[in-house]
Chimera marker file (.cmm) of the C-alpha trace (Angstrom):
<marker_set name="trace">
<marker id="1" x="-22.253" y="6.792" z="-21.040" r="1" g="1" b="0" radius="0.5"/>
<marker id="2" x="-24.553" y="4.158" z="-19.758" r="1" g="1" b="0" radius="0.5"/>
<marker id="3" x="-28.368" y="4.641" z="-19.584" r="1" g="1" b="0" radius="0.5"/>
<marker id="4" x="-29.932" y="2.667" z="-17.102" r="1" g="1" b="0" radius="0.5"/>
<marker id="5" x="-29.658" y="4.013" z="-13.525" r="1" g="1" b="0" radius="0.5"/>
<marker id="6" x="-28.287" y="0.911" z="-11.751" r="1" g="1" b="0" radius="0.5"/>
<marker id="7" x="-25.367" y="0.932" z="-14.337" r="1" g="1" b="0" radius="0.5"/>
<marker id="8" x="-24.803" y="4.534" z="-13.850" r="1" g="1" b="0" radius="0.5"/>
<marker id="9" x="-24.479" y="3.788" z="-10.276" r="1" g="1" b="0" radius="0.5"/>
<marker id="10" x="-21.862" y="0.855" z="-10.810" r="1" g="1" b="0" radius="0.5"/>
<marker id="11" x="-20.114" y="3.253" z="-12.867" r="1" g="1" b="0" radius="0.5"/>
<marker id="12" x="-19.586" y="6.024" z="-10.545" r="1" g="1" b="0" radius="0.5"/>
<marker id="13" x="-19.173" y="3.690" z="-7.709" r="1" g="1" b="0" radius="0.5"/>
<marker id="14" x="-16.158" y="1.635" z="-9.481" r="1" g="1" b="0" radius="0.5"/>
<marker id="15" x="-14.503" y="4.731" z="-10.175" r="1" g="1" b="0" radius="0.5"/>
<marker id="16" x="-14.759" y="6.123" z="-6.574" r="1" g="1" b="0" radius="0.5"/>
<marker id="17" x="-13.002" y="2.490" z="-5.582" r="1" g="1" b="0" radius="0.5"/>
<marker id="18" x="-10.380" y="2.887" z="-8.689" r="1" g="1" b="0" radius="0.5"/>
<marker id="19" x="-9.837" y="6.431" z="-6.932" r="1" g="1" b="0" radius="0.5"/>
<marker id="20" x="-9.072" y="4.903" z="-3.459" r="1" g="1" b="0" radius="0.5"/>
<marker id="21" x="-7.155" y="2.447" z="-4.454" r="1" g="1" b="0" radius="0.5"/>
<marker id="22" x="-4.627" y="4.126" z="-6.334" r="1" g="1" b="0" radius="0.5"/>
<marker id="23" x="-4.854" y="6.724" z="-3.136" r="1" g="1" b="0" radius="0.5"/>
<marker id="24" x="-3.714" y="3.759" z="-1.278" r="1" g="1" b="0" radius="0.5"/>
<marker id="25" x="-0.936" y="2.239" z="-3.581" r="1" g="1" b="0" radius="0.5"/>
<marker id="26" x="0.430" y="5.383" z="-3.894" r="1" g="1" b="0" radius="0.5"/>
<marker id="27" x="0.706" y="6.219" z="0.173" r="1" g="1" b="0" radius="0.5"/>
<marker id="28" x="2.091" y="2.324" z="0.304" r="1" g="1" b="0" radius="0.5"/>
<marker id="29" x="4.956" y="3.410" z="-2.281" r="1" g="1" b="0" radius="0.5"/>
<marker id="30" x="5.131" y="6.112" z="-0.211" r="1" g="1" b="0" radius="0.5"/>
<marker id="31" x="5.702" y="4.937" z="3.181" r="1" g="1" b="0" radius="0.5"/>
<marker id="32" x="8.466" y="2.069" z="1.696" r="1" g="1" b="0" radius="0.5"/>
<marker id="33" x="10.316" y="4.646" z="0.352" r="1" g="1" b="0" radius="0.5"/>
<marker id="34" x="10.449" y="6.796" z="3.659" r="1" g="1" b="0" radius="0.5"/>
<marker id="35" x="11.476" y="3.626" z="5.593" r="1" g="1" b="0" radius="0.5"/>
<marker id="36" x="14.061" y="2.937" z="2.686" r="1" g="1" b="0" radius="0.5"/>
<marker id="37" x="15.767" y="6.137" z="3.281" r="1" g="1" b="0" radius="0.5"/>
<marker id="38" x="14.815" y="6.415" z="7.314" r="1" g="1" b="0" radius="0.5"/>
<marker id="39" x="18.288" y="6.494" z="9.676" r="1" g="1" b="0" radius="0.5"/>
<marker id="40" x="18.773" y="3.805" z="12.125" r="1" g="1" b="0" radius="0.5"/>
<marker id="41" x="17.200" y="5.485" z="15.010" r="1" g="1" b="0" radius="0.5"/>
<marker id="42" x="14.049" y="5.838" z="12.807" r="1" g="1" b="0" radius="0.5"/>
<marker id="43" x="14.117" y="2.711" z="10.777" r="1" g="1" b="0" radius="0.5"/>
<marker id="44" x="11.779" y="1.123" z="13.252" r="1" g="1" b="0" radius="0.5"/>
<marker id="45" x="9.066" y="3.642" z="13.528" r="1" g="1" b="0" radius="0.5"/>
<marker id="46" x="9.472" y="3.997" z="9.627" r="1" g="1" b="0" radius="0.5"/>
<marker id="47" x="8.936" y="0.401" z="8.898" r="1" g="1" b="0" radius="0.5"/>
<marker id="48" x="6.338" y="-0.338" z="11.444" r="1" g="1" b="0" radius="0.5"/>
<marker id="49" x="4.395" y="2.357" z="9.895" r="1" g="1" b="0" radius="0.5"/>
<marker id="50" x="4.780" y="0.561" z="6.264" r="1" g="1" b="0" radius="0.5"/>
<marker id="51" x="4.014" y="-2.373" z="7.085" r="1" g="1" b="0" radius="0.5"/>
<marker id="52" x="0.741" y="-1.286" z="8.690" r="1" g="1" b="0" radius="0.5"/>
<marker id="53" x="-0.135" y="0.484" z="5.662" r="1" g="1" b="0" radius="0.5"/>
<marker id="54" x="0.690" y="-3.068" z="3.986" r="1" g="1" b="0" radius="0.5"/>
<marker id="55" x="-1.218" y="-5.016" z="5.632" r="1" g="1" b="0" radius="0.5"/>
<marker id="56" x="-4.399" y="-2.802" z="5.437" r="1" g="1" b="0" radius="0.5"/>
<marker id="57" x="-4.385" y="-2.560" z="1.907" r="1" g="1" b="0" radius="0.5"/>
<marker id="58" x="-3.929" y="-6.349" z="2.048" r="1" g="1" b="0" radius="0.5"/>
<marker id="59" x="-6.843" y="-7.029" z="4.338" r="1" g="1" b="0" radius="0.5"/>
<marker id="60" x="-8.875" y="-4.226" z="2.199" r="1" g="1" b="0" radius="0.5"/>
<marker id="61" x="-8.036" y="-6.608" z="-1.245" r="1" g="1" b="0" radius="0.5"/>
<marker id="62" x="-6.459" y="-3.457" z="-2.843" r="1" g="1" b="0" radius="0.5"/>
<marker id="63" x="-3.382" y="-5.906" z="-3.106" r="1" g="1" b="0" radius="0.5"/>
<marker id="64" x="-3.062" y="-9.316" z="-2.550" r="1" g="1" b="0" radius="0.5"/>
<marker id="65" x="-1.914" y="-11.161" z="0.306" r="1" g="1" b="0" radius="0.5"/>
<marker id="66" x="1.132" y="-12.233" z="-1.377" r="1" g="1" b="0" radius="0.5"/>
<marker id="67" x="2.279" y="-9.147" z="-2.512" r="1" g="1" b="0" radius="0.5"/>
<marker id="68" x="2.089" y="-7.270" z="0.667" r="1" g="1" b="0" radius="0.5"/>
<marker id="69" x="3.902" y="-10.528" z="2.275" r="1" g="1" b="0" radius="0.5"/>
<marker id="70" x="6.249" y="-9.895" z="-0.745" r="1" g="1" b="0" radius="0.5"/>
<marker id="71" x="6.133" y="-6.141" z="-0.350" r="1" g="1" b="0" radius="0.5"/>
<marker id="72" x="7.529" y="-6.324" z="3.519" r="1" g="1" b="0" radius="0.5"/>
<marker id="73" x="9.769" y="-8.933" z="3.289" r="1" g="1" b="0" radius="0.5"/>
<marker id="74" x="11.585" y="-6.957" z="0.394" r="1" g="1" b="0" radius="0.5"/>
<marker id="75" x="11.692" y="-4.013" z="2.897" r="1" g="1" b="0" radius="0.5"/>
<marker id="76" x="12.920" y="-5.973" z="5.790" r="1" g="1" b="0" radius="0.5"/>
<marker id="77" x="15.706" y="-7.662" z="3.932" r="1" g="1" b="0" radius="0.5"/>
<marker id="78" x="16.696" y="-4.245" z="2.061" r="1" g="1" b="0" radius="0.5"/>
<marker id="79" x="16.989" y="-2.508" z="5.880" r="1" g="1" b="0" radius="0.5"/>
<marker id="80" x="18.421" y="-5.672" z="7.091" r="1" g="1" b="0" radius="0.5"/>
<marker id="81" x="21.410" y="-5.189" z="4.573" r="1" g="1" b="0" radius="0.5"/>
<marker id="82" x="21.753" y="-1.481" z="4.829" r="1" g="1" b="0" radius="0.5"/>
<marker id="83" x="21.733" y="-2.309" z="9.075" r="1" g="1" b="0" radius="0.5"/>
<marker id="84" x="25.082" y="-4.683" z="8.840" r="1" g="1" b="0" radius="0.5"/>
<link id1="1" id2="2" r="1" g="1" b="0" radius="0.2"/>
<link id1="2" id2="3" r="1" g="1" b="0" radius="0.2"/>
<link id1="3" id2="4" r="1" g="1" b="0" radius="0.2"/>
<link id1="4" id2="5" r="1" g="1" b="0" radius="0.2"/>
<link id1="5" id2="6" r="1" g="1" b="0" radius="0.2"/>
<link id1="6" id2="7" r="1" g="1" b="0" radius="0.2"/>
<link id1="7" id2="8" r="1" g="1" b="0" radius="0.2"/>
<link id1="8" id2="9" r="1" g="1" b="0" radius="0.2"/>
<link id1="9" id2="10" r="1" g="1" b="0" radius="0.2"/>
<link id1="10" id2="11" r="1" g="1" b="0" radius="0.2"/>
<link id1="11" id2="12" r="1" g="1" b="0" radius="0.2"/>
<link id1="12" id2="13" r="1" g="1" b="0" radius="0.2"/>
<link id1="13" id2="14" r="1" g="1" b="0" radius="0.2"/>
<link id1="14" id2="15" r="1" g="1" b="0" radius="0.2"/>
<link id1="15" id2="16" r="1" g="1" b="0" radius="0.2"/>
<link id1="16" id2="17" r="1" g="1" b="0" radius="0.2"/>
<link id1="17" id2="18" r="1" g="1" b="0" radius="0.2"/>
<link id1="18" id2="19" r="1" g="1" b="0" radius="0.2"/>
<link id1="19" id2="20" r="1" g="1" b="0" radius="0.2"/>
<link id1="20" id2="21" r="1" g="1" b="0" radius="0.2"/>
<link id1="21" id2="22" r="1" g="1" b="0" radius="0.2"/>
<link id1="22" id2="23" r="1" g="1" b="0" radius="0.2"/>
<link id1="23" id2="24" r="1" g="1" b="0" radius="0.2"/>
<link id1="24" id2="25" r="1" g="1" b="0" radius="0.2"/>
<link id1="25" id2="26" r="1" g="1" b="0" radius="0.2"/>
<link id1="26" id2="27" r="1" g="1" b="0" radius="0.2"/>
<link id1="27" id2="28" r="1" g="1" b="0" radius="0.2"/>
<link id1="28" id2="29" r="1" g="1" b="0" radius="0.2"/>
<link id1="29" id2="30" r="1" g="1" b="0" radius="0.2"/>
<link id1="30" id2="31" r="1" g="1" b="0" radius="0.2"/>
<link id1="31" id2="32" r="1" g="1" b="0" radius="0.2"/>
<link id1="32" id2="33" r="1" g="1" b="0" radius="0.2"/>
<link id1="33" id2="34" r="1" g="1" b="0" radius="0.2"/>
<link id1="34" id2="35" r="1" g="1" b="0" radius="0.2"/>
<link id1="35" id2="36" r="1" g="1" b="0" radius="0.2"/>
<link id1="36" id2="37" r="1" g="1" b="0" radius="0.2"/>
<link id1="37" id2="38" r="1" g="1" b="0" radius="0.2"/>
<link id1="38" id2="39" r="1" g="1" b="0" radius="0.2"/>
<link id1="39" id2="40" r="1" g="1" b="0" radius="0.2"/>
<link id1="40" id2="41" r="1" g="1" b="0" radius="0.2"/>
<link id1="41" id2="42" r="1" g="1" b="0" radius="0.2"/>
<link id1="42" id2="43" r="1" g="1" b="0" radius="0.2"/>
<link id1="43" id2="44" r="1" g="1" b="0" radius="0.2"/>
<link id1="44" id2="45" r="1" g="1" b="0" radius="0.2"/>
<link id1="45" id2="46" r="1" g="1" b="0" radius="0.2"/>
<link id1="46" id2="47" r="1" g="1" b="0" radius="0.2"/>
<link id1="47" id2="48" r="1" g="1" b="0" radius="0.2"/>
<link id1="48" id2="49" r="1" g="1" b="0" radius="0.2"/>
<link id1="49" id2="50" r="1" g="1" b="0" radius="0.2"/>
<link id1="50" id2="51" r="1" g="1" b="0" radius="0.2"/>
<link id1="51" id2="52" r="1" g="1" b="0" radius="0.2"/>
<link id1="52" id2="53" r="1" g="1" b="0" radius="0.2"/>
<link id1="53" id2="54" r="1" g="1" b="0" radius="0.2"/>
<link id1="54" id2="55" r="1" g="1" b="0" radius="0.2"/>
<link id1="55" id2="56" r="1" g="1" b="0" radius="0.2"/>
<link id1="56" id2="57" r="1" g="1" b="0" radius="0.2"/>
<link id1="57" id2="58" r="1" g="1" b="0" radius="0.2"/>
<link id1="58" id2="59" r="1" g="1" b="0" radius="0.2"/>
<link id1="59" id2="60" r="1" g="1" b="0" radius="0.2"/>
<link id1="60" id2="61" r="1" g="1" b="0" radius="0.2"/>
<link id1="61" id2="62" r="1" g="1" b="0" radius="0.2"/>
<link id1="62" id2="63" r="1" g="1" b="0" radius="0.2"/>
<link id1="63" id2="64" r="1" g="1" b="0" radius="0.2"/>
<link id1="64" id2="65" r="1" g="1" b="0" radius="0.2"/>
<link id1="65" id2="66" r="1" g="1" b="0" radius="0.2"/>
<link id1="66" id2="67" r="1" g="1" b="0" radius="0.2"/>
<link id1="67" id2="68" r="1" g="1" b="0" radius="0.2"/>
<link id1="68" id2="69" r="1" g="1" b="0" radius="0.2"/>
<link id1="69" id2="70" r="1" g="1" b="0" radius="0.2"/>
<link id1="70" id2="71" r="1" g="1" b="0" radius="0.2"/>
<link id1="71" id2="72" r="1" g="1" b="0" radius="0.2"/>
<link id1="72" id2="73" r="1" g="1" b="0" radius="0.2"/>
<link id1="73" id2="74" r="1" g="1" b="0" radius="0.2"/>
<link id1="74" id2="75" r="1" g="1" b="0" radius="0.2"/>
<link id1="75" id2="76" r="1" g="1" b="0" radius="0.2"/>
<link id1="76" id2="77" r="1" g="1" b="0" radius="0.2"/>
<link id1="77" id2="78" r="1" g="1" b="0" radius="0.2"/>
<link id1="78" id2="79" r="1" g="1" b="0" radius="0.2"/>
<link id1="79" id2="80" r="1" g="1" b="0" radius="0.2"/>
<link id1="80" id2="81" r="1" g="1" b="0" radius="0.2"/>
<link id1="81" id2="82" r="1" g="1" b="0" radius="0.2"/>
<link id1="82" id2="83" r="1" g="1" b="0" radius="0.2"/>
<link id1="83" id2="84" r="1" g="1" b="0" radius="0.2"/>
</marker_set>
């Protein structure tokens, strides 16, 4: 455990960040899955909503901008196929 007050700060501070950014992986794992599985009728809702969630965490840096660009076109082509 660190001594000095500033690096006690950066401590608990980069482990509040860890903590919200594996909050926000998870609910984007979450949210592909559901519009993986969604029906037809609520494939759209389903996949707007996950590709929202994307693209925050994107714009946030929790992931990079490839990888959510990755991330929805996986989804989009998966739901495509499962559509035909």
């Amino acid at each position: 455990m660190p001594n000095i007050k500033s690096v006690i700060k950066d401590v608990k501070k980069s482990q509040e960040r860890h903590e919200r950014n594996i909050a926000v992986k998870s609910k984007i794992k979450t949210m592909v899955k559901k519009a993986r599985v969604a029906s037809e009728d609520q494939a759209k809702q389903a996949i707007s909503t996950a590709v929202s969630v994307i693209d925050k965490a994107a714009e946030k840096g929790i992931i990079h901008k490839n990888a959510a660009a990755r991330r929805k076109s996986r989804m989009m082509k998966a739901t495509n196929k499962a559509a035909e």
